[in-house]
N, C-alpha and C positions, 0 to 999 in steps of 0.2 A: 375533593380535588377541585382548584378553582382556577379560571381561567390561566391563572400565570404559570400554576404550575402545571397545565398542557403545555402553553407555547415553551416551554423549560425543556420539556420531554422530547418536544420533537426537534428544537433544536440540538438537544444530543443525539438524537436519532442522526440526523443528518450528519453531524459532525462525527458519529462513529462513521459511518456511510463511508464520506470523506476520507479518513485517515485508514481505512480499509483499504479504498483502491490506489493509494500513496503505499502503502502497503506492498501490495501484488504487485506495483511496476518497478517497487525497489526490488523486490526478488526476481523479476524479469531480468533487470538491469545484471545484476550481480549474478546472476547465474550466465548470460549472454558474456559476460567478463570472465570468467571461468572456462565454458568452453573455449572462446577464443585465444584464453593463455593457453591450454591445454594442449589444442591446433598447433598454437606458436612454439611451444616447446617441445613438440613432439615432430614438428617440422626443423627446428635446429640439426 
């Protein structure tokens, strides 16, 4: 394994990282949307 293909590694490291916690705040978002229709429609 030689230098480049470390910096390789942990640049994927990071970029799973990344695209992990884009991840988790899309399914915040989208669940916070849900209840709130839920709310909304059950308050009609």
């Amino acid at each position: 394994m030689n230098r480049d293909d470390i910096d390789t590694f942990y640049d994927d490291v990071e970029a799973n990282e990344d695209s992990k916690s884009d991840a988790r705040v899309s399914l915040i978002i989208i669940v916070v949307c849900v209840v709130a229709a839920l709310f909304w429609v059950a308050g009609q």
